[in-house]
N, CA, C and O atoms as a GROMACS GRO file, in nm:
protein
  472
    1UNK      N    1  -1.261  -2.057  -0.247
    1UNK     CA    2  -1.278  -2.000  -0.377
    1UNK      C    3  -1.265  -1.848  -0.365
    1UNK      O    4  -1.314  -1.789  -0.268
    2UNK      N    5  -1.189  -1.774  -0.480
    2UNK     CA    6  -1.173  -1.657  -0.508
    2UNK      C    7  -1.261  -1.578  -0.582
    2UNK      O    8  -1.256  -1.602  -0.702
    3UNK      N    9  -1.343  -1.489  -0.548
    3UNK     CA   10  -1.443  -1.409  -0.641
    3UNK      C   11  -1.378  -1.309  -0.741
    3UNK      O   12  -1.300  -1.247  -0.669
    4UNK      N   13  -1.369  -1.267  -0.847
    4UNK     CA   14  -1.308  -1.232  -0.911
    4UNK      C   15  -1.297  -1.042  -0.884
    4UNK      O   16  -1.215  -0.964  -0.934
    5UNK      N   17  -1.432  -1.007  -0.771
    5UNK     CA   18  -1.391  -0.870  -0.710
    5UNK      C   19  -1.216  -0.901  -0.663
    5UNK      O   20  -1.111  -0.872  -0.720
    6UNK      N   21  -1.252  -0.996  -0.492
    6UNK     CA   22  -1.142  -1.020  -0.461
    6UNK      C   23  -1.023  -1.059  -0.540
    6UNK      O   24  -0.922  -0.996  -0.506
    7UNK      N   25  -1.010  -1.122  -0.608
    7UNK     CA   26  -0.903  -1.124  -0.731
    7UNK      C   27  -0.834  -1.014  -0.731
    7UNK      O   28  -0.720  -1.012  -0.683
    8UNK      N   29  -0.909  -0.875  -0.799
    8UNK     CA   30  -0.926  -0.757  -0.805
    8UNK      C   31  -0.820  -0.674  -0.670
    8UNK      O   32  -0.718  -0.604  -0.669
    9UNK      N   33  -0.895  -0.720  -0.587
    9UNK     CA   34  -0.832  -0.665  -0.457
    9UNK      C   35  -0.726  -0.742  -0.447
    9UNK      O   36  -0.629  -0.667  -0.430
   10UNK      N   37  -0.691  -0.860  -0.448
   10UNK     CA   38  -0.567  -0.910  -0.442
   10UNK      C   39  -0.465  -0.861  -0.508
   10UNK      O   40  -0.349  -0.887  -0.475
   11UNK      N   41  -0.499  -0.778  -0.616
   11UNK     CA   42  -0.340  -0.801  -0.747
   11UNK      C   43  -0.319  -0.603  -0.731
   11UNK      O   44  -0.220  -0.532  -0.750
   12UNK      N   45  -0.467  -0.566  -0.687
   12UNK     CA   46  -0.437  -0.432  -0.584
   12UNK      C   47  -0.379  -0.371  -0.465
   12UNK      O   48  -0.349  -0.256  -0.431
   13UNK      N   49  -0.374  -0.488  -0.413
   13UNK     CA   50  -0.300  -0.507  -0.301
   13UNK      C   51  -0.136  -0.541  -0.322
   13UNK      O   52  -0.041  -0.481  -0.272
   14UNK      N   53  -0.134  -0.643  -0.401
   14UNK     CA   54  -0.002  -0.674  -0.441
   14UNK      C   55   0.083  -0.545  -0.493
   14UNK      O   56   0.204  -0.526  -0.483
   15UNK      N   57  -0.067  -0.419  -0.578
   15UNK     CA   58   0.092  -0.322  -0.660
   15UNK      C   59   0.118  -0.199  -0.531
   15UNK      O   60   0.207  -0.115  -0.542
   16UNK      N   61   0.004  -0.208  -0.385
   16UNK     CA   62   0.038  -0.130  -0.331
   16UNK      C   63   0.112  -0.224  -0.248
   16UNK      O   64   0.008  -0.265  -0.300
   17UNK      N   65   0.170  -0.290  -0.186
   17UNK     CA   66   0.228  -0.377  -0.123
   17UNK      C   67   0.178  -0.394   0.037
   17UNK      O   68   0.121  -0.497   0.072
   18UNK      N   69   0.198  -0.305   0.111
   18UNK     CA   70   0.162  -0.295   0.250
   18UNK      C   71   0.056  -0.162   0.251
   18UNK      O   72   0.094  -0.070   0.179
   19UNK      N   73  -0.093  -0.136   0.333
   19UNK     CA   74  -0.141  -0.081   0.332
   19UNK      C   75  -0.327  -0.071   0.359
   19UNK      O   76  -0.400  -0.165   0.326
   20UNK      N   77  -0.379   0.051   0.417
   20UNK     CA   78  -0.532   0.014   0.428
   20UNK      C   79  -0.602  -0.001   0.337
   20UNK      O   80  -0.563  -0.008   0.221
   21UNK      N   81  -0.749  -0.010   0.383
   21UNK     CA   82  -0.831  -0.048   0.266
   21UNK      C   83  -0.840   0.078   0.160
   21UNK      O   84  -0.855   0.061   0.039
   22UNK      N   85  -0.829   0.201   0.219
   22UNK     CA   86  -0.803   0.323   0.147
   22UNK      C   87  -0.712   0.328   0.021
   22UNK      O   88  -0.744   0.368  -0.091
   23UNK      N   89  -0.589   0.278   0.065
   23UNK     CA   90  -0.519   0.222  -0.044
   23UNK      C   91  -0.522   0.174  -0.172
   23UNK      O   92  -0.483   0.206  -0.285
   24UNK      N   93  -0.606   0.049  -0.094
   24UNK     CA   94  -0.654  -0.051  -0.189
   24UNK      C   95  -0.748  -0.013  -0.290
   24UNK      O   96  -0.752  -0.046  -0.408
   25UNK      N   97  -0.828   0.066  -0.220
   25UNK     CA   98  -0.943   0.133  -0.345
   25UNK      C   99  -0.881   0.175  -0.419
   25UNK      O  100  -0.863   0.134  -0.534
   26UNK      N  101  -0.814   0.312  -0.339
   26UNK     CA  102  -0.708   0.416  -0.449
   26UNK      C  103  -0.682   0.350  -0.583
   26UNK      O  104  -0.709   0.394  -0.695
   27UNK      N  105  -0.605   0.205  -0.539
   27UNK     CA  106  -0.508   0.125  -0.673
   27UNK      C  107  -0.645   0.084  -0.721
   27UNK      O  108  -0.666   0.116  -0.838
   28UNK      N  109  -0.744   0.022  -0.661
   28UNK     CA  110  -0.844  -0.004  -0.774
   28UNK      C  111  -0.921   0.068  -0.872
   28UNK      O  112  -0.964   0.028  -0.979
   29UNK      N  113  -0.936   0.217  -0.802
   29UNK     CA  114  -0.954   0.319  -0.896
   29UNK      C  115  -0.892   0.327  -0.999
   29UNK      O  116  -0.946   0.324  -1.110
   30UNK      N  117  -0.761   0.340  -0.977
   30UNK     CA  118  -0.673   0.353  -1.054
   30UNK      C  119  -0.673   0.218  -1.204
   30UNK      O  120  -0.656   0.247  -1.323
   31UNK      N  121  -0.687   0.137  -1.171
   31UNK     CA  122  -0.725   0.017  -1.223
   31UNK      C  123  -0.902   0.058  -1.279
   31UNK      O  124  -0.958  -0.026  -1.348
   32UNK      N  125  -0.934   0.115  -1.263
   32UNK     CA  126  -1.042   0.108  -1.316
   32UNK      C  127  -1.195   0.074  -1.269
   32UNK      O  128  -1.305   0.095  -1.321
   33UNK      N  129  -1.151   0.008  -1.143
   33UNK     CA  130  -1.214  -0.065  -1.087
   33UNK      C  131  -1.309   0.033  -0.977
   33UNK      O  132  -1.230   0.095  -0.906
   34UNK      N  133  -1.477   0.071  -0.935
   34UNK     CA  134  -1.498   0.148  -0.882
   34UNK      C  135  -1.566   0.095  -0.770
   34UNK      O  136  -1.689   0.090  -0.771
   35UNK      N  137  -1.504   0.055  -0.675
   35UNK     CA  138  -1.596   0.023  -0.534
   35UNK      C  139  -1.615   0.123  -0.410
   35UNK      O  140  -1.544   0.223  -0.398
   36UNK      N  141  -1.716   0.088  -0.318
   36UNK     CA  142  -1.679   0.222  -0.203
   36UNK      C  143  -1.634   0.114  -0.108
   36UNK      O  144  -1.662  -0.005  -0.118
   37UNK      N  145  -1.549   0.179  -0.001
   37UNK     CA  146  -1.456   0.212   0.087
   37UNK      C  147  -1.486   0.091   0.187
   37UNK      O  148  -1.392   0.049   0.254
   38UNK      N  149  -1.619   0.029   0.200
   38UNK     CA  150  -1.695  -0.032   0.289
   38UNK      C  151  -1.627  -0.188   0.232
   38UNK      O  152  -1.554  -0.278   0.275
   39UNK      N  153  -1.708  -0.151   0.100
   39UNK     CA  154  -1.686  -0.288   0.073
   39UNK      C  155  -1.535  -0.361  -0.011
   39UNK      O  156  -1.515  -0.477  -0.046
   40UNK      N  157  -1.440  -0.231  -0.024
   40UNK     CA  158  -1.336  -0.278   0.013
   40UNK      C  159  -1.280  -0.311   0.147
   40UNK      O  160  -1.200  -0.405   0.138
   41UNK      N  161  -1.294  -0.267   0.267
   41UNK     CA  162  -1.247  -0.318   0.372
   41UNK      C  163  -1.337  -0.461   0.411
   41UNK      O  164  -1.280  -0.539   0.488
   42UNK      N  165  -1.460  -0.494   0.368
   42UNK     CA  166  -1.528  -0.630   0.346
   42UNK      C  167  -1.425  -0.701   0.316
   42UNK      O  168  -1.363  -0.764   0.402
   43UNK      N  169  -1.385  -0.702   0.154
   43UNK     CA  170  -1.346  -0.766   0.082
   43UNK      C  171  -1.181  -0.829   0.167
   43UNK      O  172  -1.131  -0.942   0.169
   44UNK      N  173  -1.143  -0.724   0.215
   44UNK     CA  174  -1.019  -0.773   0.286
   44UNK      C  175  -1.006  -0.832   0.411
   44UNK      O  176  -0.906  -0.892   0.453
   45UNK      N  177  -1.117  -0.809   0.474
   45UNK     CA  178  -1.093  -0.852   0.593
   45UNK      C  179  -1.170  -1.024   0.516
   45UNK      O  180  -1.126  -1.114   0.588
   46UNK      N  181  -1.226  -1.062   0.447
   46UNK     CA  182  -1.263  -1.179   0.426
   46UNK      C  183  -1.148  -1.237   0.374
   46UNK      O  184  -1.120  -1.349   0.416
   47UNK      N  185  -1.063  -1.175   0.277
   47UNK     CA  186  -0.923  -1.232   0.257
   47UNK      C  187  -0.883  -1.328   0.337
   47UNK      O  188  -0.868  -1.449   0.328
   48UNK      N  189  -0.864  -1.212   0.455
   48UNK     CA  190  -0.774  -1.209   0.582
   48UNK      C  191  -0.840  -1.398   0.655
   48UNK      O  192  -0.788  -1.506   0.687
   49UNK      N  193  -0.981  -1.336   0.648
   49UNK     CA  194  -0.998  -1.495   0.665
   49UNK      C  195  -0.967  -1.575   0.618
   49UNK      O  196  -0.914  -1.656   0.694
   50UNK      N  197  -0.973  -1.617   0.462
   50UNK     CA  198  -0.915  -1.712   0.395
   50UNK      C  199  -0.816  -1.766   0.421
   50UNK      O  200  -0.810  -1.888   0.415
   51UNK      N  201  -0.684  -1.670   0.469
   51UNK     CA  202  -0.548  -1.666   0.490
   51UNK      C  203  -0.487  -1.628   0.363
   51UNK      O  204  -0.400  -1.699   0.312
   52UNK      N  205  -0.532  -1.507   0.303
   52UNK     CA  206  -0.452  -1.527   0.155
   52UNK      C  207  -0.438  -1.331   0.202
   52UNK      O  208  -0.489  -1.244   0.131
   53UNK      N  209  -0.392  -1.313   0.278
   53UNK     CA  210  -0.341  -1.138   0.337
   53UNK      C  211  -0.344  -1.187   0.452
   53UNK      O  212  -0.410  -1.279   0.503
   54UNK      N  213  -0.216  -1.071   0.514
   54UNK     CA  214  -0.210  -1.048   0.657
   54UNK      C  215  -0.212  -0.907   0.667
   54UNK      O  216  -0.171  -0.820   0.590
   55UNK      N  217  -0.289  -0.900   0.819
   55UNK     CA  218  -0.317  -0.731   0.869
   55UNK      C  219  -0.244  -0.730   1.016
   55UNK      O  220  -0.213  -0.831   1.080
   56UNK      N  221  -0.225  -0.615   1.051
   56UNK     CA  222  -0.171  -0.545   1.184
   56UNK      C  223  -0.242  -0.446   1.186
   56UNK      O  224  -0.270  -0.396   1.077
   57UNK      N  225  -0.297  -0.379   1.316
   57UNK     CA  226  -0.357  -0.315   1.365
   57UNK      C  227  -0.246  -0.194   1.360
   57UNK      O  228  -0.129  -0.231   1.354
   58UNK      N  229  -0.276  -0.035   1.363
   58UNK     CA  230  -0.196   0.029   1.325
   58UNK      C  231  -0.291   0.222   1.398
   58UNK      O  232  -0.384   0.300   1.379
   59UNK      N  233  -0.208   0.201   1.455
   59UNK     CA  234  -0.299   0.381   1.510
   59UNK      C  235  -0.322   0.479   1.395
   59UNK      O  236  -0.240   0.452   1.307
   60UNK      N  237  -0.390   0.567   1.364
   60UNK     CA  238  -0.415   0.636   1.293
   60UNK      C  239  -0.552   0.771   1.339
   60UNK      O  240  -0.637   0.761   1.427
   61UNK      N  241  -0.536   0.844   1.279
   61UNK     CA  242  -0.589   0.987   1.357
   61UNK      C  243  -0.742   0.943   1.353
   61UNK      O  244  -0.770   0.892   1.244
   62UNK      N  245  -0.876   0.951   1.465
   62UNK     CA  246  -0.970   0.896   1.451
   62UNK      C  247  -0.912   0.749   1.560
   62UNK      O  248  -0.992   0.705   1.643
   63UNK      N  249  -0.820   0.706   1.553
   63UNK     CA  250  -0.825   0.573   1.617
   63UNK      C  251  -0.718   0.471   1.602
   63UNK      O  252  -0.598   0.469   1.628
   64UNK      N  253  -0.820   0.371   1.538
   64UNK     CA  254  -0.703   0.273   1.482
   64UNK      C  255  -0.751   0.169   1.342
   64UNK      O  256  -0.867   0.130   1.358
   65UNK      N  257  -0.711   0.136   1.260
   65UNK     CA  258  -0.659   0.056   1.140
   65UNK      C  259  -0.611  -0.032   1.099
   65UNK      O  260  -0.496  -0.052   1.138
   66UNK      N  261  -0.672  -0.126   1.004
   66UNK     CA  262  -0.604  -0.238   0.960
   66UNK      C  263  -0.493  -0.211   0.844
   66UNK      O  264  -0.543  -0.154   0.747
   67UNK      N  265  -0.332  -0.243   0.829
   67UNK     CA  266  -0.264  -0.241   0.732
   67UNK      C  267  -0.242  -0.417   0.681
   67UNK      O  268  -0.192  -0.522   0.722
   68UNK      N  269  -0.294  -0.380   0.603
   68UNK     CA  270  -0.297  -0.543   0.520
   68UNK      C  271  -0.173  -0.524   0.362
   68UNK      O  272  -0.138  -0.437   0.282
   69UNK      N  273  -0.145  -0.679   0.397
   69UNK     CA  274  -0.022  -0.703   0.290
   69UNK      C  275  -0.071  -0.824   0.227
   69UNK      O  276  -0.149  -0.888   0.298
   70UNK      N  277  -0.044  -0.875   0.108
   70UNK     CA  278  -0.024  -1.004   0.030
   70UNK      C  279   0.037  -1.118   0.093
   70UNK      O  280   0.109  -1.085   0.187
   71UNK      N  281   0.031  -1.233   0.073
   71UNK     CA  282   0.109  -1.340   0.146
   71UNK      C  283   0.129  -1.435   0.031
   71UNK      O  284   0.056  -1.406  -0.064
   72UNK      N  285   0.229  -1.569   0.005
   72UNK     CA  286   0.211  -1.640  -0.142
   72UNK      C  287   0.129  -1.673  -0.143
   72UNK      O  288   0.106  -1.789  -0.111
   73UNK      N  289   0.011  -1.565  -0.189
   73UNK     CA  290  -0.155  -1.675  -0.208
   73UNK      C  291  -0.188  -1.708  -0.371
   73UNK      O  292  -0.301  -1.741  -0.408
   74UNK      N  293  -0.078  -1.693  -0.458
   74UNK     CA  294  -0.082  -1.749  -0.596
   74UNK      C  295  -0.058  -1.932  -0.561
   74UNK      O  296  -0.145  -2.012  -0.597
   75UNK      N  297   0.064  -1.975  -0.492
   75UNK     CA  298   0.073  -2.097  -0.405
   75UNK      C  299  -0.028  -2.181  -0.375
   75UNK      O  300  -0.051  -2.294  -0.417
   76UNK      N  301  -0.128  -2.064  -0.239
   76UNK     CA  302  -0.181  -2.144  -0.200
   76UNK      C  303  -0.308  -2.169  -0.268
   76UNK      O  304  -0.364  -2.279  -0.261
   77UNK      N  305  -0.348  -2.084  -0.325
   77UNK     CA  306  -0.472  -2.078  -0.399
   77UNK      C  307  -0.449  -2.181  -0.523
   77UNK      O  308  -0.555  -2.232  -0.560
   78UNK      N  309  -0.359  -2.214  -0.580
   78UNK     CA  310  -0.384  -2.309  -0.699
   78UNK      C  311  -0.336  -2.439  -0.580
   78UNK      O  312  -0.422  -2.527  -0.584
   79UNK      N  313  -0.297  -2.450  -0.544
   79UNK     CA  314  -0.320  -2.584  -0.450
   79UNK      C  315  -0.422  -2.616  -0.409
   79UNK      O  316  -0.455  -2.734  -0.403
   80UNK      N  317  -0.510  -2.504  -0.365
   80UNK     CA  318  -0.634  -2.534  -0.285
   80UNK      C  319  -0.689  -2.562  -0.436
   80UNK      O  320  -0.735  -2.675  -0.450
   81UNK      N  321  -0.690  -2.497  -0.524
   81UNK     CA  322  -0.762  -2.499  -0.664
   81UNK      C  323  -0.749  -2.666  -0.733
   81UNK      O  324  -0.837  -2.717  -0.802
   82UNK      N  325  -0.636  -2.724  -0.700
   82UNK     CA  326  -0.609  -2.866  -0.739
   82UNK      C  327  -0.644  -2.962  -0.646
   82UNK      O  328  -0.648  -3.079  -0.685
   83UNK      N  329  -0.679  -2.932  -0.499
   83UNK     CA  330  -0.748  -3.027  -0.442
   83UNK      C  331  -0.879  -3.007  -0.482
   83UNK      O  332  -0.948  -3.108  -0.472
   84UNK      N  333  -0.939  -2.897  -0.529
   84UNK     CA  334  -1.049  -2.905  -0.520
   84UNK      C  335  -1.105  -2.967  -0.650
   84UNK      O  336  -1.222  -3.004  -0.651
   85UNK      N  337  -1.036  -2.977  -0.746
   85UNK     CA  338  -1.042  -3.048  -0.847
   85UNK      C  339  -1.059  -3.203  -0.861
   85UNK      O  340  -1.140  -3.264  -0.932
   86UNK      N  341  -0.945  -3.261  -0.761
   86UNK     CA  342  -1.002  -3.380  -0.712
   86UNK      C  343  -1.062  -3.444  -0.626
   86UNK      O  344  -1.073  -3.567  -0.620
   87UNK      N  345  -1.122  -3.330  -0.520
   87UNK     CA  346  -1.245  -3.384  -0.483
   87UNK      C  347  -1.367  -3.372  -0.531
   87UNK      O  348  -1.456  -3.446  -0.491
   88UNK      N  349  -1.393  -3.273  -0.629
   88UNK     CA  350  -1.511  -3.238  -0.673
   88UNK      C  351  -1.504  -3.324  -0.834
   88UNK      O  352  -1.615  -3.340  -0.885
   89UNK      N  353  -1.428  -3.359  -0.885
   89UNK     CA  354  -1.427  -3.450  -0.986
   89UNK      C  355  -1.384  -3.582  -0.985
   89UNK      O  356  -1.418  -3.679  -1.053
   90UNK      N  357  -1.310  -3.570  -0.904
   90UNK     CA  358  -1.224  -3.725  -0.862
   90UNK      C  359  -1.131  -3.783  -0.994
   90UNK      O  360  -1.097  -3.690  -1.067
   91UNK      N  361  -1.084  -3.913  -1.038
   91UNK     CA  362  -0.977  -3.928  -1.113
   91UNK      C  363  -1.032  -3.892  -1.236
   91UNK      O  364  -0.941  -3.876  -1.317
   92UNK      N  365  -1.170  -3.866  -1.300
   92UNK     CA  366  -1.194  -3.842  -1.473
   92UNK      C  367  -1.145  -3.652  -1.411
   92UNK      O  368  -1.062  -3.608  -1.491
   93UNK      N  369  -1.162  -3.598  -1.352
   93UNK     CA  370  -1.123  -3.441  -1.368
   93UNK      C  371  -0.978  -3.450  -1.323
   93UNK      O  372  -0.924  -3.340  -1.323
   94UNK      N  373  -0.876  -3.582  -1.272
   94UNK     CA  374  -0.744  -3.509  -1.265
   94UNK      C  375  -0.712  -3.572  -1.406
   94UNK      O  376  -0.606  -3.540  -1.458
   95UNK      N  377  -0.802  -3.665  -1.476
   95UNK     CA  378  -0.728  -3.711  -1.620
   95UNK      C  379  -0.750  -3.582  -1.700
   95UNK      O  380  -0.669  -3.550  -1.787
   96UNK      N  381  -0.887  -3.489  -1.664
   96UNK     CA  382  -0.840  -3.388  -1.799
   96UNK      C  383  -0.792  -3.266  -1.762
   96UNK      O  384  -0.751  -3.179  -1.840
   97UNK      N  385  -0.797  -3.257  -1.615
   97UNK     CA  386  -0.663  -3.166  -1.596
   97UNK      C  387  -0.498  -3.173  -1.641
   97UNK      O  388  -0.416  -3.085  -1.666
   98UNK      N  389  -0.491  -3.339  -1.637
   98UNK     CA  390  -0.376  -3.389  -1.670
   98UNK      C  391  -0.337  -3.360  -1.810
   98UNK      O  392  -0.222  -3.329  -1.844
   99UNK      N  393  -0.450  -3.372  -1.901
   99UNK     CA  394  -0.452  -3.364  -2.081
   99UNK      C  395  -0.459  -3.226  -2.077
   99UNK      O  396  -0.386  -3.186  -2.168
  100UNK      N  397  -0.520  -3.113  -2.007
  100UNK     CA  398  -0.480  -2.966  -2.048
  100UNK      C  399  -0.347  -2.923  -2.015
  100UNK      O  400  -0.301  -2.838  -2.091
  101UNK      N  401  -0.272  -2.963  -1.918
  101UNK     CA  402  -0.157  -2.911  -1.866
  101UNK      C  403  -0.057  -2.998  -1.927
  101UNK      O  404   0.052  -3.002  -1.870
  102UNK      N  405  -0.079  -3.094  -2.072
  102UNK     CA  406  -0.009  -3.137  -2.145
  102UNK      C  407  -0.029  -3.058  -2.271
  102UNK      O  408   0.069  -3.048  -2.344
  103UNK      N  409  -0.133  -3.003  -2.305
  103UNK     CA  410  -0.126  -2.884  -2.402
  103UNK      C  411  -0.061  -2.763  -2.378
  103UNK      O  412  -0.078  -2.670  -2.456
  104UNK      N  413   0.007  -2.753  -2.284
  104UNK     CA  414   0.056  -2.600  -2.246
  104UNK      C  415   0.204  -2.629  -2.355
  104UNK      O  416   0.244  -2.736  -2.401
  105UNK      N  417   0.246  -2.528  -2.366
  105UNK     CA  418   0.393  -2.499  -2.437
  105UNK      C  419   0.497  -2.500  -2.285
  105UNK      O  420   0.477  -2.458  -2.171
  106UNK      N  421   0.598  -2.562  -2.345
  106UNK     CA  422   0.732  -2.538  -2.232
  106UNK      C  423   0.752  -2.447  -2.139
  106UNK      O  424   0.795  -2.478  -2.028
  107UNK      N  425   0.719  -2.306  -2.179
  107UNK     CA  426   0.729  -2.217  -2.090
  107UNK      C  427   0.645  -2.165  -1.985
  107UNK      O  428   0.674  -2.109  -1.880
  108UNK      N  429   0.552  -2.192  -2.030
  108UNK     CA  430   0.380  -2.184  -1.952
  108UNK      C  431   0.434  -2.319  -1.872
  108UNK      O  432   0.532  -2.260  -1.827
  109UNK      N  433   0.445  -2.430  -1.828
  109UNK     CA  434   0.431  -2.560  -1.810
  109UNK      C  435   0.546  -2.524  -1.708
  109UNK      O  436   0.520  -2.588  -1.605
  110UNK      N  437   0.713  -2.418  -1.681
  110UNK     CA  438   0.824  -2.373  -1.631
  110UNK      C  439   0.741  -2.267  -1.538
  110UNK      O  440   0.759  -2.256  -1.417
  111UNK      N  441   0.651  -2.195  -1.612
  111UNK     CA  442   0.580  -2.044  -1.533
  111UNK      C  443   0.471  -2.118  -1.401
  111UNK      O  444   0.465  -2.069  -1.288
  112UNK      N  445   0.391  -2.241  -1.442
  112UNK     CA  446   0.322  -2.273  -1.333
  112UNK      C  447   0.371  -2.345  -1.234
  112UNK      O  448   0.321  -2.346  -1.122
  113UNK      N  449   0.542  -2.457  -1.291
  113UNK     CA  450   0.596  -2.485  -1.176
  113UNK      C  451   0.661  -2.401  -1.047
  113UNK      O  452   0.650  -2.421  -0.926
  114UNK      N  453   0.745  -2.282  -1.132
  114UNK     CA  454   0.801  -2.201  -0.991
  114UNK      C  455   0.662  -2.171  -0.965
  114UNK      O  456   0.667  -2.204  -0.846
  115UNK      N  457   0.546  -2.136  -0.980
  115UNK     CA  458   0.453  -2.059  -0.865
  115UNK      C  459   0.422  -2.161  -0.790
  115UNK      O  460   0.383  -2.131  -0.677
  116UNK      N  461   0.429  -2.337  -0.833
  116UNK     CA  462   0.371  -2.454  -0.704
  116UNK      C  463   0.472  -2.395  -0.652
  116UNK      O  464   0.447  -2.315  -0.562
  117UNK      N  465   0.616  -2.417  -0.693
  117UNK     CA  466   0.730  -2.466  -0.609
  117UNK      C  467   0.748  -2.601  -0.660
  117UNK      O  468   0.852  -2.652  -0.616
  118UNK      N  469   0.701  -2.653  -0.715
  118UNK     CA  470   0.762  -2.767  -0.785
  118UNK      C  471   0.864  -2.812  -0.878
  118UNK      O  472   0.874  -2.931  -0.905
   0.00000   0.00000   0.00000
Protein backbone atom coordinates (compact mmCIF):
# COMPACT_ATOMS: atom_id res chain seq x y z
CA UNK A 1 0.00 0.00 0.00
CA UNK A 2 0.81 3.59 -1.01
CA UNK A 3 0.48 6.47 1.60
CA UNK A 4 -0.67 9.33 -0.03
CA UNK A 5 2.72 11.43 1.35
CA UNK A 6 4.49 8.82 -0.80
CA UNK A 7 2.09 9.25 -3.66
CA UNK A 8 3.29 12.78 -3.30
CA UNK A 9 6.86 11.77 -3.61
CA UNK A 10 6.19 9.53 -6.37
CA UNK A 11 4.56 11.97 -9.01
CA UNK A 12 7.64 14.34 -7.54
CA UNK A 13 9.89 12.21 -8.50
CA UNK A 14 8.37 11.41 -11.76
CA UNK A 15 8.47 15.54 -12.80
CA UNK A 16 12.12 15.52 -11.62
CA UNK A 17 12.96 12.29 -13.33
CA UNK A 18 16.41 11.11 -12.02
CA UNK A 19 17.67 12.60 -8.76
CA UNK A 20 18.29 13.02 -4.69
CA UNK A 21 16.09 13.38 -2.05
CA UNK A 22 17.01 17.18 -2.27
CA UNK A 23 15.37 17.22 -5.43
CA UNK A 24 12.54 15.64 -4.51
CA UNK A 25 11.65 18.09 -1.80
CA UNK A 26 12.61 20.99 -4.09
CA UNK A 27 9.59 19.59 -6.62
CA UNK A 28 7.51 19.08 -3.55
CA UNK A 29 7.92 22.50 -2.45
CA UNK A 30 7.24 23.53 -5.44
CA UNK A 31 4.02 21.52 -5.42
CA UNK A 32 3.16 22.86 -2.39
CA UNK A 33 3.92 20.24 -0.45
CA UNK A 34 6.24 21.09 2.82
CA UNK A 35 8.38 18.26 4.25
CA UNK A 36 12.04 18.30 5.74
CA UNK A 37 14.82 16.68 4.00
CA UNK A 38 14.89 13.61 6.51
CA UNK A 39 11.77 12.51 5.90
CA UNK A 40 11.92 12.82 2.37
CA UNK A 41 14.91 10.62 2.04
CA UNK A 42 12.62 8.14 4.55
CA UNK A 43 10.01 8.27 2.24
CA UNK A 44 12.26 7.09 -0.65
CA UNK A 45 14.32 4.86 0.51
CA UNK A 46 10.96 2.95 1.69
CA UNK A 47 9.85 3.28 -1.96
CA UNK A 48 12.98 1.78 -2.89
CA UNK A 49 11.84 -1.05 -0.75
CA UNK A 50 8.60 -1.56 -2.14
CA UNK A 51 10.27 -1.73 -5.57
CA UNK A 52 8.31 1.15 -6.96
CA UNK A 53 12.01 3.53 -7.50
CA UNK A 54 15.40 2.64 -8.22
CA UNK A 55 18.61 4.31 -6.61
CA UNK A 56 22.46 4.27 -7.42
CA UNK A 57 24.83 5.37 -5.14
CA UNK A 58 26.52 8.49 -6.56
CA UNK A 59 29.69 10.59 -5.01
CA UNK A 60 28.95 13.92 -4.04
CA UNK A 61 30.97 16.65 -1.98
CA UNK A 62 30.65 15.48 1.86
CA UNK A 63 30.66 11.82 0.47
CA UNK A 64 28.21 9.90 -1.14
CA UNK A 65 24.29 9.78 -2.27
CA UNK A 66 21.39 8.15 -3.30
CA UNK A 67 20.02 9.21 -7.02
CA UNK A 68 16.65 7.71 -7.24
CA UNK A 69 14.36 7.44 -10.42
CA UNK A 70 10.65 6.18 -11.02
CA UNK A 71 10.15 2.67 -12.38
CA UNK A 72 6.36 1.54 -14.04
CA UNK A 73 5.00 1.66 -10.57
CA UNK A 74 1.48 2.99 -11.95
CA UNK A 75 1.59 -1.01 -13.41
CA UNK A 76 2.65 -2.39 -10.62
CA UNK A 77 0.80 -0.75 -8.03
CA UNK A 78 -2.75 -1.22 -9.52
CA UNK A 79 -1.94 -4.88 -9.95
CA UNK A 80 -0.83 -5.21 -6.55
CA UNK A 81 -4.07 -2.94 -5.88
CA UNK A 82 -6.30 -5.75 -7.76
CA UNK A 83 -4.84 -8.62 -6.02
CA UNK A 84 -5.41 -7.10 -3.10
CA UNK A 85 -8.87 -6.66 -3.78
CA UNK A 86 -9.35 -10.21 -4.18
CA UNK A 87 -7.85 -11.37 -1.43
CA UNK A 88 -9.18 -9.07 0.98
CA UNK A 89 -12.75 -9.32 -0.49
CA UNK A 90 -12.75 -12.36 -2.48
CA UNK A 91 -15.47 -12.88 -5.45
CA UNK A 92 -18.45 -10.25 -3.83
CA UNK A 93 -15.41 -7.36 -4.09
CA UNK A 94 -14.23 -8.56 -7.70
CA UNK A 95 -18.23 -8.49 -8.56
CA UNK A 96 -18.29 -4.77 -7.52
CA UNK A 97 -15.16 -3.94 -8.80
CA UNK A 98 -16.41 -5.55 -11.89
CA UNK A 99 -19.89 -3.22 -11.78
CA UNK A 100 -17.64 0.04 -11.18
CA UNK A 101 -15.27 -0.49 -14.04
CA UNK A 102 -18.52 -1.04 -16.09
CA UNK A 103 -19.61 2.47 -15.18
CA UNK A 104 -16.54 4.07 -16.53
CA UNK A 105 -17.06 5.84 -20.09
CA UNK A 106 -14.94 4.37 -23.12
CA UNK A 107 -12.12 6.41 -22.65
CA UNK A 108 -11.39 6.07 -18.97
CA UNK A 109 -12.00 2.10 -19.50
CA UNK A 110 -8.86 2.70 -22.96
CA UNK A 111 -6.79 5.09 -20.17
CA UNK A 112 -6.71 2.15 -17.47
CA UNK A 113 -5.98 -0.53 -20.06
CA UNK A 114 -2.63 0.92 -21.59
CA UNK A 115 -1.45 1.57 -17.86
CA UNK A 116 -2.23 -2.62 -17.07
CA UNK A 117 -0.87 -3.30 -20.46
CA UNK A 118 -3.82 -4.99 -21.27
Amino acid sequence: MVGSLETEALIALREVGEGPARDVREQLAVAGVQVAYTTVATILARLHDKGLVRRRREKCQGGERYVYRTVDFERRYLRNLLRGVVTMFGPSGVVHLNEELAKMNPAEERELRRRLKI
